[in-house]
C-alpha positions as CSV (number, residue, x, y, z in Angstrom):
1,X,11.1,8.1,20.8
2,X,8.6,10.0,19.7
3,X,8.5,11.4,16.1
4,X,5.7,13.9,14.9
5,X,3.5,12.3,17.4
6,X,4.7,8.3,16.4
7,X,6.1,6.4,18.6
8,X,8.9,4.7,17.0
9,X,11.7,1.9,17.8
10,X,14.2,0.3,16.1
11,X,13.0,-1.9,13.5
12,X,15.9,-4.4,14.1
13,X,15.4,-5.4,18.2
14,X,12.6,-3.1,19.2
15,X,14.9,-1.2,20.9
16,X,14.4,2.9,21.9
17,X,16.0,5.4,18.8
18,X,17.0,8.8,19.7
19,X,18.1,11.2,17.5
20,X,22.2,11.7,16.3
21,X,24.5,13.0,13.9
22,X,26.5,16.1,13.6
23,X,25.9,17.1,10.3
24,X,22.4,15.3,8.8
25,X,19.4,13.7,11.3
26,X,19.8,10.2,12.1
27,X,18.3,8.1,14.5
28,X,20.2,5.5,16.6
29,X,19.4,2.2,18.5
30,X,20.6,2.4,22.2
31,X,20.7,-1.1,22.1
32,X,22.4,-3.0,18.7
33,X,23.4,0.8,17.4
34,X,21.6,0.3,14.2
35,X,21.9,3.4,12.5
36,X,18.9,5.1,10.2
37,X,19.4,8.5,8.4
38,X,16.8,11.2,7.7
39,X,16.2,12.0,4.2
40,X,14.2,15.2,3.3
41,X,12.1,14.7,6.7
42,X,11.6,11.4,6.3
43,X,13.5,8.7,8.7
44,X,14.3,5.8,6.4
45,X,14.0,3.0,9.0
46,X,14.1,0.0,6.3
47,X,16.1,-3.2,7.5
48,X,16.6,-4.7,3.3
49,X,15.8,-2.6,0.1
50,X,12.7,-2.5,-2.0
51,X,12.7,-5.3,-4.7
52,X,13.0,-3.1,-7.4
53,X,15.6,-0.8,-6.5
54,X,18.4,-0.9,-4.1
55,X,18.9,1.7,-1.1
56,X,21.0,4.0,-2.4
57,X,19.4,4.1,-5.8
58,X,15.8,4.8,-4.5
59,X,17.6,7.4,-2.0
60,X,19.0,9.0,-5.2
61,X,16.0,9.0,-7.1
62,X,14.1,10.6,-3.9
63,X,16.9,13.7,-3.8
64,X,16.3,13.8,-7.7
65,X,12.5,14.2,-7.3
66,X,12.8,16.6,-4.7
67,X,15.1,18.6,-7.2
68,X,11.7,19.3,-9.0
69,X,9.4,19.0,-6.4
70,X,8.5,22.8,-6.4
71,X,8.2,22.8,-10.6
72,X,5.5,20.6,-10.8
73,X,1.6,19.8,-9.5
74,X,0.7,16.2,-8.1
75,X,0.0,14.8,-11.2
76,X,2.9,16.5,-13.3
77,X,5.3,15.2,-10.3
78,X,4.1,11.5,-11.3
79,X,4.9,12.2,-14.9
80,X,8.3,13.4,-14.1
81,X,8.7,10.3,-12.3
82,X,7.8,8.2,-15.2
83,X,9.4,9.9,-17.6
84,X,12.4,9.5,-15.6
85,X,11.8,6.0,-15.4
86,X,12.7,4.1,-18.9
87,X,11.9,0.5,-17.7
88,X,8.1,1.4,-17.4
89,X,6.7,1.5,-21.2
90,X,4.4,5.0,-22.2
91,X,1.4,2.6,-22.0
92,X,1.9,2.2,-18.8
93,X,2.8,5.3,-17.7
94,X,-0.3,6.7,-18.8
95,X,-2.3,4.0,-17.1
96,X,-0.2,4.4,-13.9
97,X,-0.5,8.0,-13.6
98,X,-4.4,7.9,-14.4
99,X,-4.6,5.4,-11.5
100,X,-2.5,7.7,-9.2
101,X,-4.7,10.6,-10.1
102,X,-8.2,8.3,-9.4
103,X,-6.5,6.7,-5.9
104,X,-8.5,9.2,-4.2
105,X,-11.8,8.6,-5.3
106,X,-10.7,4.5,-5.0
107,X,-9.7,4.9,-1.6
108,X,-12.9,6.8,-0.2
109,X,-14.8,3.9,-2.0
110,X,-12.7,1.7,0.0
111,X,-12.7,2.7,3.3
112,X,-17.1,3.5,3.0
113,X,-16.1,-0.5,2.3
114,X,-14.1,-1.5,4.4
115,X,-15.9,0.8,7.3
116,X,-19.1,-1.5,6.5
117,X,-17.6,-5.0,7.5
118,X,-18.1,-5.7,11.5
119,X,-17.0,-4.5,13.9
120,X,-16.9,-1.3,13.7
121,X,-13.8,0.9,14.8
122,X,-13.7,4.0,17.3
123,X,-13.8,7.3,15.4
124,X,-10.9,8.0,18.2
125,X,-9.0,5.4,17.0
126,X,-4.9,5.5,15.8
127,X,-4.9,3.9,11.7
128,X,-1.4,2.6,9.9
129,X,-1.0,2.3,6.4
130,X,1.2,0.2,5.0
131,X,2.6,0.1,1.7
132,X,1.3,3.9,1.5
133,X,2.4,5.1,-1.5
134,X,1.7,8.6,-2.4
135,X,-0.6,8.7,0.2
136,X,-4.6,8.5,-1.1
137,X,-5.4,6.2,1.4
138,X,-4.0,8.7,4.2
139,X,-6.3,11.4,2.7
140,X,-9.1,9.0,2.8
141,X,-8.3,8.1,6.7
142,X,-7.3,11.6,8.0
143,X,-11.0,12.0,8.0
144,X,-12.2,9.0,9.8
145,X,-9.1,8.7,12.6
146,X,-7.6,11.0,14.9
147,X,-4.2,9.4,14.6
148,X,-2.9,8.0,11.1
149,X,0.1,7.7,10.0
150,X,1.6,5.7,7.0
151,X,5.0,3.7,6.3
152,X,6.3,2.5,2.9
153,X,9.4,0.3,1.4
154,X,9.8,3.1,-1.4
155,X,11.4,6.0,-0.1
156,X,10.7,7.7,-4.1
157,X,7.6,7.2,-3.4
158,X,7.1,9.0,-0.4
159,X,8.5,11.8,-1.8
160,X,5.7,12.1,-4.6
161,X,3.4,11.5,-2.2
162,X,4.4,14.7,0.2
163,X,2.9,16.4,-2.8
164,X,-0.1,14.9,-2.7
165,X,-0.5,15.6,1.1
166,X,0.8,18.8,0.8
167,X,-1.6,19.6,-2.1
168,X,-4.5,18.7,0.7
169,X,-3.4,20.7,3.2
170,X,-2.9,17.3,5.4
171,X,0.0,17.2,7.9
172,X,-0.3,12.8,7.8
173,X,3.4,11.6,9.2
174,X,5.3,9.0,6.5
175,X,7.9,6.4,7.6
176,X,10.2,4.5,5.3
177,X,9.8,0.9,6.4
178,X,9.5,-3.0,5.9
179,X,5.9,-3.8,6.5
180,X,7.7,-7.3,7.8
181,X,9.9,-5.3,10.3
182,X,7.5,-2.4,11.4
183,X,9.5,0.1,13.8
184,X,6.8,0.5,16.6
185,X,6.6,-1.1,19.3
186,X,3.5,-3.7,20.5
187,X,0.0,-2.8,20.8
188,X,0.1,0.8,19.6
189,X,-2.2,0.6,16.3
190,X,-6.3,0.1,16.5
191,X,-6.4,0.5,12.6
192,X,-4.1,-1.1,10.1
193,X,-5.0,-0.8,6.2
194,X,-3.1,-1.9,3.4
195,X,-4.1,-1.8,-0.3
196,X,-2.7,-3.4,-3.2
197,X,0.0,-4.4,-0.6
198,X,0.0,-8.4,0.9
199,X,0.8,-9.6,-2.9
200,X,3.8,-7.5,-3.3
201,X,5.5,-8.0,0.1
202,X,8.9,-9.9,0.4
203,X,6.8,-12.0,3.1
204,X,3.1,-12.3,4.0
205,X,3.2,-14.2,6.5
206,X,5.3,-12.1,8.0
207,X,4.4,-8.8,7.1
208,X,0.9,-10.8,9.0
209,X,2.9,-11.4,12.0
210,X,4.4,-7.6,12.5
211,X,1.0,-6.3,11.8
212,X,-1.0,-8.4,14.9
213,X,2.0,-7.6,17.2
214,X,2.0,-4.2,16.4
215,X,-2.2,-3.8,16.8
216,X,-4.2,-3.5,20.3
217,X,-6.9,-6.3,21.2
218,X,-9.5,-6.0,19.3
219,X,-7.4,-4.2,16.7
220,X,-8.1,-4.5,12.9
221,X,-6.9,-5.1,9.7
222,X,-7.8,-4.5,6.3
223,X,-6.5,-5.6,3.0
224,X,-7.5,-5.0,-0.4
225,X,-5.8,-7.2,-3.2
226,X,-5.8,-8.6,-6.9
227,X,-7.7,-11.8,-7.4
228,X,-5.4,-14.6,-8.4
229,X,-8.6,-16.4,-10.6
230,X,-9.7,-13.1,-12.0
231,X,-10.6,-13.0,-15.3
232,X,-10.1,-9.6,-16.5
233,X,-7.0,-7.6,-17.3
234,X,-4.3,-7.3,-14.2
235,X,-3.9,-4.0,-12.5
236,X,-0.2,-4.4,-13.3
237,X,0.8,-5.9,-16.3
238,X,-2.7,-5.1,-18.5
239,X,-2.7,-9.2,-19.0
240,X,-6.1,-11.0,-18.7
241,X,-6.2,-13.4,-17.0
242,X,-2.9,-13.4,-15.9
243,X,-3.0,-16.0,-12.5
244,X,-4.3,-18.2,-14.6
245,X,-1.2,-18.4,-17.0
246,X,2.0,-19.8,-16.4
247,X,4.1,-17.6,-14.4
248,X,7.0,-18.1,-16.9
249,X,5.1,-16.8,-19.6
250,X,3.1,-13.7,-18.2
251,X,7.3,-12.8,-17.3
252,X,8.4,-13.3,-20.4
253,X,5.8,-11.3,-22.4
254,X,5.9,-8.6,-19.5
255,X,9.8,-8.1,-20.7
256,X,8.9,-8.2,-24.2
257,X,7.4,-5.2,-23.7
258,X,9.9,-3.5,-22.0
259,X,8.8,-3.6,-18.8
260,X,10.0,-4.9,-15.6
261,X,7.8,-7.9,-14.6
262,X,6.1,-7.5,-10.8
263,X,7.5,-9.4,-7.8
264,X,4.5,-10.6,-6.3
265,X,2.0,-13.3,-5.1
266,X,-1.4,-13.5,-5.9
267,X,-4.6,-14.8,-3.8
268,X,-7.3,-16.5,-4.1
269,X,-10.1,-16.0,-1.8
270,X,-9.7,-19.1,0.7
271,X,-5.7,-18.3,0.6
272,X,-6.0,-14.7,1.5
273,X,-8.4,-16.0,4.1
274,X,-6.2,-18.8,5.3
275,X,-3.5,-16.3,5.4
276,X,-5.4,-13.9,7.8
277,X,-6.2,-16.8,10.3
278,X,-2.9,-18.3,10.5
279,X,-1.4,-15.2,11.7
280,X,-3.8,-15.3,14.3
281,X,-6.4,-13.1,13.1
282,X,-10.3,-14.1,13.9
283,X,-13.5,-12.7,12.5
284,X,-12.0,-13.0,9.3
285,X,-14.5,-11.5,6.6
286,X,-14.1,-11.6,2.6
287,X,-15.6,-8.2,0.3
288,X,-15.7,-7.1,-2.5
289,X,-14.2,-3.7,-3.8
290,X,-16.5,-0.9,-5.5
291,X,-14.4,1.0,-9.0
292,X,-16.4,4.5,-8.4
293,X,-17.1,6.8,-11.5
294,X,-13.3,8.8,-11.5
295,X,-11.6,5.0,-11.2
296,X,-13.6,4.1,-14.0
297,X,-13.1,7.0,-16.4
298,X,-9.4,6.0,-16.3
299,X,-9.8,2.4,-18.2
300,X,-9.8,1.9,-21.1
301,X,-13.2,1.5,-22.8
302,X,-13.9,-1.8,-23.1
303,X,-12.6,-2.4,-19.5
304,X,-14.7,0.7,-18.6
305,X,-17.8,-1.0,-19.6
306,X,-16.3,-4.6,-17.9
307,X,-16.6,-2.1,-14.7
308,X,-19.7,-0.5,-14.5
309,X,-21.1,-4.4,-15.8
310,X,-19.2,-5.1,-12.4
311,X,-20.6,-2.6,-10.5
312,X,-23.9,-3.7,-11.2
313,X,-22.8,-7.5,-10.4
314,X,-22.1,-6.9,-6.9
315,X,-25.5,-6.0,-6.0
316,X,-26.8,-9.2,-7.5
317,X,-26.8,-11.9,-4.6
318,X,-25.9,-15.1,-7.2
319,X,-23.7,-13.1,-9.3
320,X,-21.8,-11.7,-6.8
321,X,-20.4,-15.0,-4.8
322,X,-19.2,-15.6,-8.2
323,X,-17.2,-12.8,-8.0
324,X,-15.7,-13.8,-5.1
325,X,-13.7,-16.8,-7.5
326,X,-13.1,-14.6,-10.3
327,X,-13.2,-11.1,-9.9
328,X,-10.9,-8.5,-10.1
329,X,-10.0,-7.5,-6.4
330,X,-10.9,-8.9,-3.4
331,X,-11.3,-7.1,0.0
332,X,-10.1,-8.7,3.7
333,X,-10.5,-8.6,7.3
334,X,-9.8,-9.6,10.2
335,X,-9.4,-8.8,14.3
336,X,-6.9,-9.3,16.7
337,X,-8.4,-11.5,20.1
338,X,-8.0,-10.1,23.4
């Protein structure tokens, strides 16, 4: 079926959906019957929950959300959220609202990035996000692609992010999905992008898998992710250093604080590369994200100054292979064969 100009199938056996129910929007598989609802326009096509939440919860807090949506801006929206949220700590509340507020700028940064490792895509081209989030990245890509579209294992956070894309003015279509069971069928996608996303999966190698089957020959992907040898403070727990430590311990002090510690696993440079090429990927290139001037007025200020001392690293030729074993973020590519 065809949903605001997506093709779509069923996420379980590939299977054609068409739309059902008497009373709310659902869309059915003709083949195994798999049932997905429609919640506030947006088809929740997930086959397990996020790791965080279960279904019904995040469906709950997504209705709750959209309770308020019309009382509050973008930014106050992400407030709400965190407010309503007691297992993140106010430190990190503020720092995850200031990065949700700089995820534009980040994301243009990135894609000028991205858009600079060979080969270049078609300006014509069809681009998938996944693990959108409230949607910067989709801003970034609306105007670069004629097609984009974005999925996302956290329905609550699609509903922030309708703000954000509302705010723009940008009609980008979002899907709530497993980036390891995508719900389109093969060879539909020149452009796939995921940031911040292949160390939080349930499983790379198969989110890997689902995104070569779902791209055209010569198709490409782009990752962004957190170093595992960086030496500076991590993007989600504030710990420096924190692949270095013993995962039992960065838990342990993550819950002291009151916090939930992330589910995740961390790369290196020649694992994230390894990764790429044993899903079949070739070309496989390694960068190095930019933090442009909003992103960095967001840190704190000794991190702030770790930036811009950063910035200027990258353009040194010596200095910036280093980076590549202990940096903050590495960036990833790779292209689907003929």
């Amino acid at each position: 079926m065809i949903w605001r100009g997506i093709e779509l199938c069923c996420p379980s056996c590939r299977d054609d959906l068409e739309e059902s129910g008497d009373t709310e929007l659902e869309l059915r598989c003709r083949r195994c019957e798999s049932r997905f609802p429609v919640i506030l326009g947006i088809p929740d096509l997930r086959v397990f929950s996020d790791p965080y939440v279960d279904v019904e919860t995040d469906r709950a807090k997504g209705r709750k959300l959209a309770e308020r949506f019309d009382d509050f801006d973008f930014a106050g929206l992400v407030e709400h959220y965190y407010r309503e949220t007691p297992v993140v700590t106010a430190a990190q509340a503020r720092a995850f609202t200031g990065g949700q507020i700089a995820a534009e700028a980040r994301a243009r940064a990135t894609f000028e990035a991205w858009e600079g490792m060979p080969p270049a895509s078609p300006r014509n081209a069809a681009l998938l996000e996944i693990g959108c989030g409230t949607g910067p990245m989709l801003l970034a890509a609306r105007d670069r692609y004629a097609h984009v579209a974005g999925i996302d294992i956290a329905f609550r956070w699609l509903v922030v992010g309708k703000k954000r894309l509302l705010e723009a003015g940008a009609d980008v279509p979002t899907i709530c999905a497993c980036a390891e069971a995508l719900p389109f069928p093969d060879a539909r996608v020149d452009v796939i992008v995921g940031d911040a996303v292949i160390e939080n999966v349930k499983d790379q190698v198969r989110t890997l898998s689902e995104a070569h089957r779902v791209l055209r020959p010569g198709g490409r992907i782009h990752l962004t992710t957190s170093n595992r040898f960086s030496l500076g403070p991590d993007a989600q727990t504030g710990i420096w250093a924190a692949g270095w430590l013993p995962r039992g311990f960065v838990e342990a002090r993550v819950r002291r604080s009151g916090a939930i510690p992330p589910r995740r696993t961390l790369f290196s440079a020649p694992a994230i590369r390894s990764l790429l090429r044993g899903a079949g990927f070739g070309q496989v290139t390694l960068g190095l994200p930019s933090f442009p001037a909003a992103q960095r007025a967001q840190f704190p200020p000794l991190v702030r100054q770790i930036a811009a001392l950063y910035e200027l690293t990258t353009r040194l030729p010596l200095t910036r292979q280093a980076l590549f074993a202990i940096g903050p973020k590495l960036m990833a590519g790779g292209v689907k064969g003929a």
